[in-house]
VOGU-3710 file (C-alpha; in Angstrom, 3 decimals, decimal comma):
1> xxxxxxxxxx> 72,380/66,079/136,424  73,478/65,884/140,160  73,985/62,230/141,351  71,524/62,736/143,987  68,183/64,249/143,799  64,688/64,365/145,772  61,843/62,740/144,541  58,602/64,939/145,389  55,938/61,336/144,738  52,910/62,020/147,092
11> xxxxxxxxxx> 54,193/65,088/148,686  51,471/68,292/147,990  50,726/71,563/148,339  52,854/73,622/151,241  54,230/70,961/152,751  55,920/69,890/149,544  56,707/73,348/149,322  58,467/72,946/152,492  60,268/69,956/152,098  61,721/70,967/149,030
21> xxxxxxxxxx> 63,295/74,358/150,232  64,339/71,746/153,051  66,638/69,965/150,778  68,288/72,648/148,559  68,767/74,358/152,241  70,610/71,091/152,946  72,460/70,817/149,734  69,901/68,906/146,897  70,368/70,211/143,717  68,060/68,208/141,831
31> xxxxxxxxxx> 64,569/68,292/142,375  62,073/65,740/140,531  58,216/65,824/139,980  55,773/65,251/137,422  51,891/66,060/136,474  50,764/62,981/137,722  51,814/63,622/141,568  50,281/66,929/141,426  52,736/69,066/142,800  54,306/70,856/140,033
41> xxxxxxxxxx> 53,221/74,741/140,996  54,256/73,521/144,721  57,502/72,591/143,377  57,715/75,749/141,596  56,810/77,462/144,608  60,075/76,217/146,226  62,327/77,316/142,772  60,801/80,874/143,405  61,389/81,534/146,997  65,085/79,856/147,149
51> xxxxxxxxxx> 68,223/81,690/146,618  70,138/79,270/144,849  70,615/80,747/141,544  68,392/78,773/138,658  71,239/77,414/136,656  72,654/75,724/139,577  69,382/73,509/139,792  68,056/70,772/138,191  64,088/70,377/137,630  62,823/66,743/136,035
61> xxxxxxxxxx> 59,148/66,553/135,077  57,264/63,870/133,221  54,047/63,840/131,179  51,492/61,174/132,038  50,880/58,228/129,538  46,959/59,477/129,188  48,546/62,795/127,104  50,959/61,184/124,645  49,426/62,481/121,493  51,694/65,126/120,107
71> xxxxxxxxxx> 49,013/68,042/120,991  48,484/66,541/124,197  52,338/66,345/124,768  52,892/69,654/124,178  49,843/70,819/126,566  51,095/68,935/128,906  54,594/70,569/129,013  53,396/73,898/128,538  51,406/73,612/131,845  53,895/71,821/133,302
81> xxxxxxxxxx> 56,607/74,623/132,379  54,049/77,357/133,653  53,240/75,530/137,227  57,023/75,419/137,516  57,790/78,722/136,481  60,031/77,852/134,201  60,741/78,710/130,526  62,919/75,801/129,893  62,687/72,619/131,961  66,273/70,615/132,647
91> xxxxxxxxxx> 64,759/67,461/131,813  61,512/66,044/130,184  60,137/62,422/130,185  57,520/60,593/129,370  55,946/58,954/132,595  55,246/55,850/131,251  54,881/53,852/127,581  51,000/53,781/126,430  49,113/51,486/125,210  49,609/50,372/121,983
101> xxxxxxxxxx> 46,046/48,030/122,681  44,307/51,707/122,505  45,917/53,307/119,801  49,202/54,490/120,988  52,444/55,320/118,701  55,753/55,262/120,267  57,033/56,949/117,060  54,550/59,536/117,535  55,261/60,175/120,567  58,992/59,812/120,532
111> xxxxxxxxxx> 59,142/62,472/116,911  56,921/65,021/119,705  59,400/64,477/122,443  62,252/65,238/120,124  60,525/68,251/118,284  59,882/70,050/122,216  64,144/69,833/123,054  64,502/71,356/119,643  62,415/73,856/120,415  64,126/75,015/123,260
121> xxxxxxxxxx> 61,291/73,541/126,030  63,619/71,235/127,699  67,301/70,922/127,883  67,144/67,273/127,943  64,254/64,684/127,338  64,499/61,145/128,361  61,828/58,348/129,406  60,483/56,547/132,521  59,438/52,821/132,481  60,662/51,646/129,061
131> xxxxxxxxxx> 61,860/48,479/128,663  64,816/47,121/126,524  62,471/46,962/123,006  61,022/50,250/123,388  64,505/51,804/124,108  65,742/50,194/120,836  62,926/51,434/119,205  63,098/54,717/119,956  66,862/55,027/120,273  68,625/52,936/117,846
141> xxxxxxxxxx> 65,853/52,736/115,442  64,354/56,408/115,790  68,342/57,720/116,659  66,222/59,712/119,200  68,727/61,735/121,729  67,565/60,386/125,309  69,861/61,799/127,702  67,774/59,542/130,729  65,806/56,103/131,632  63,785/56,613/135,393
151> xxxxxxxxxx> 63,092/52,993/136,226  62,798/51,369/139,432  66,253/50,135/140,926  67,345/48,954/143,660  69,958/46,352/145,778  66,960/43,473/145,206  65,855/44,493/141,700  68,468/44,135/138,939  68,747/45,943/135,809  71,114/45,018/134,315
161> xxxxxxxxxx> 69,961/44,563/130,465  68,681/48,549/130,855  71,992/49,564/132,586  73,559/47,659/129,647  71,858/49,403/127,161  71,968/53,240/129,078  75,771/52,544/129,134  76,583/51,850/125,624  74,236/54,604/124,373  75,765/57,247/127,393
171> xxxxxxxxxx> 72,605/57,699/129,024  72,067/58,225/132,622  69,936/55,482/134,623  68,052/56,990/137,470  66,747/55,328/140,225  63,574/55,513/141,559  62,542/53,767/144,876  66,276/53,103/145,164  65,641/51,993/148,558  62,914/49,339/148,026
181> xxxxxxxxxx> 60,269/51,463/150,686  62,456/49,736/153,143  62,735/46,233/152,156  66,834/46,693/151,202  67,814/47,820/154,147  66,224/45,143/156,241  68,066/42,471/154,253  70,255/40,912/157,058  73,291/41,388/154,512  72,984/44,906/154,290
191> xxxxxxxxxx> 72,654/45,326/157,971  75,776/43,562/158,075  77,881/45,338/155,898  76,425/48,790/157,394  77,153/47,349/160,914  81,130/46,554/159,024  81,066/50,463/157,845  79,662/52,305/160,997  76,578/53,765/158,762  72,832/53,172/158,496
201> xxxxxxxxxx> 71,571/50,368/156,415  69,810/52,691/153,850  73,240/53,941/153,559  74,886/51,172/152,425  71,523/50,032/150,073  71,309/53,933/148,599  75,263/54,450/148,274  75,669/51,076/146,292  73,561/52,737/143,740  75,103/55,940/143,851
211> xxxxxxxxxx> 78,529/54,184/143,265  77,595/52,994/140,258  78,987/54,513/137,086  76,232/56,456/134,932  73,523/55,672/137,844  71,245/58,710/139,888  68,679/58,159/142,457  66,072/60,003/143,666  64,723/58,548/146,891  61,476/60,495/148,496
221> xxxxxxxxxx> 61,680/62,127/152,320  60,492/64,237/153,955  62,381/64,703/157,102  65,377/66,798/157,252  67,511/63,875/158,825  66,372/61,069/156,318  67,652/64,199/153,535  70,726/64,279/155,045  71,618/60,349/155,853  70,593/60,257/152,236
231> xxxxxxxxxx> 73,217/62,613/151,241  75,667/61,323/153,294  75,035/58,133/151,654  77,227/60,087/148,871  80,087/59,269/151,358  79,790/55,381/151,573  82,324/53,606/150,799  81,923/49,432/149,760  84,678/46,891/148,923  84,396/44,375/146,986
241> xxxxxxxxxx> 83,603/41,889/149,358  80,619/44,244/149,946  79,793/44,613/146,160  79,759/40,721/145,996  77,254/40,197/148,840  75,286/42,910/147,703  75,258/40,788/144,218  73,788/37,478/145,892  70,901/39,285/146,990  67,796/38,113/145,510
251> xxxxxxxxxx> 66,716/40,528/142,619  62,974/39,982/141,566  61,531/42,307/143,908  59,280/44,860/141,807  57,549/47,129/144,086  56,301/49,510/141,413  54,403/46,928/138,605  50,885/48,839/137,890  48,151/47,455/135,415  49,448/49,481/132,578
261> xxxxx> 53,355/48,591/133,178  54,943/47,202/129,890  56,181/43,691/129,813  59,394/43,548/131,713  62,409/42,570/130,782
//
């Protein structure tokens, strides 16, 4: 899975279209969506009309927490996979942990999730959200083969007891809002370490967690320069010094923490 990929969250219909074919134009490889932001088919519009050969690309989708009964997994993939136009999906996750208050069965949903990558519907399945006990669960207890956790992450949110955990068990951790909306570049010390560097701010807050071993992103844009400053963000290079005032930043700022959200770690 590239590094660096595009997250599609609120874009729709032909202007998603549009700013997709706008980033594998520009060099993204790794496009992510999911049937809650309603842009799937759009997406696949953009897979269809590029020439970048398929296996060169790399398509995440997720499947709501509303559909995490087995039957309602698998109905959810299959219309994912056929809005995408795509036999077999690079990577498969579920969106979010249910609710166990109304019923819901990690192990249930796990066994499903496991049962669709052996039957050849995704390459790789992984999760979104999870937190440290439901990872254990379903890892360690369940030996389930997650190749991916998609949690928010960020230079002033830390992670570290799900990097900890993704490390050991050689999963990848990506990133998403791995610029905050904002808020990390606008930190004065990132302003002054980009300033040190000669690059933007959101390059120095995006390329600290690109650095990081067994760590993607996948910030959202929609303007050709933004895409590119974020890929160029690919290019930053911190010190230590950098590293250690990055470190000192504050790191309780959650800007994704809906009603349903598990209890965090």
């Amino acid at each position: 899975m590239p590094k660096l990929g595009l997250g599609t969250w609120r874009m729709l219909g032909e202007d998603c279209t549009r700013i997709a074919l706008q980033a594998l134009e520009l060099g993204y490889r790794h496009l992510d969506t999911a049937t809650a932001y309603d842009n799937e088919a759009a997406v696949g519009k953009a897979l269809a009309q590029t020439d970048i050969p398929r296996e060169q690309l790399h398509v995440t989708t997720k499947v709501w927490w509303d559909k995490l009964e087995p039957q309602a997994m698998r109905q959810s993939l299959d219309a994912s996979r056929k809005a995408l136009g795509d036999d077999c999906l690079d990577l498969f996750l579920i969106h979010w942990p249910g609710n166990t208050a109304q019923g819901w069965s990690l192990e249930r949903s796990i066994e499903t999730l496991v049962a669709l990558r052996e039957e050849g519907k995704a390459r790789q399945i992984g999760v979104a959200n999870f937190n440290v006990a439901q990872l254990t669960r379903a890892v360690v207890e369940m030996g389930a083969p997650l190749s991916v956790l998609q949690v928010e992450y960020h230079v002033l949110l830390g992670q570290q007891a799900l990097l900890d955990f993704t490390r050991q068990r050689g999963m990848v951790l990506t990133a998403y809002t791995p610029l905050a909306r904002g808020q990390g570049a606008e930190t004065e010390t990132v302003q002054r370490i980009a300033k040190k560097h000669g690059v933007l701010p959101s390059q120095v807050a995006l390329g600290w967690v690109l650095e990081q071993d067994g760590v993607a992103a996948i910030p959202k844009s929609n303007s050709a320069v933004n895409q590119q400053s974020n890929l160029d963000a690919l290019k930053v290079k911190l010190d230590d010094e950098d590293r250690a005032a990055i470190a000192a930043l504050r790191k309780d700022v959650r800007i994704v923490n809906p009603d349903f959200a598990p209890v965090w770690d």
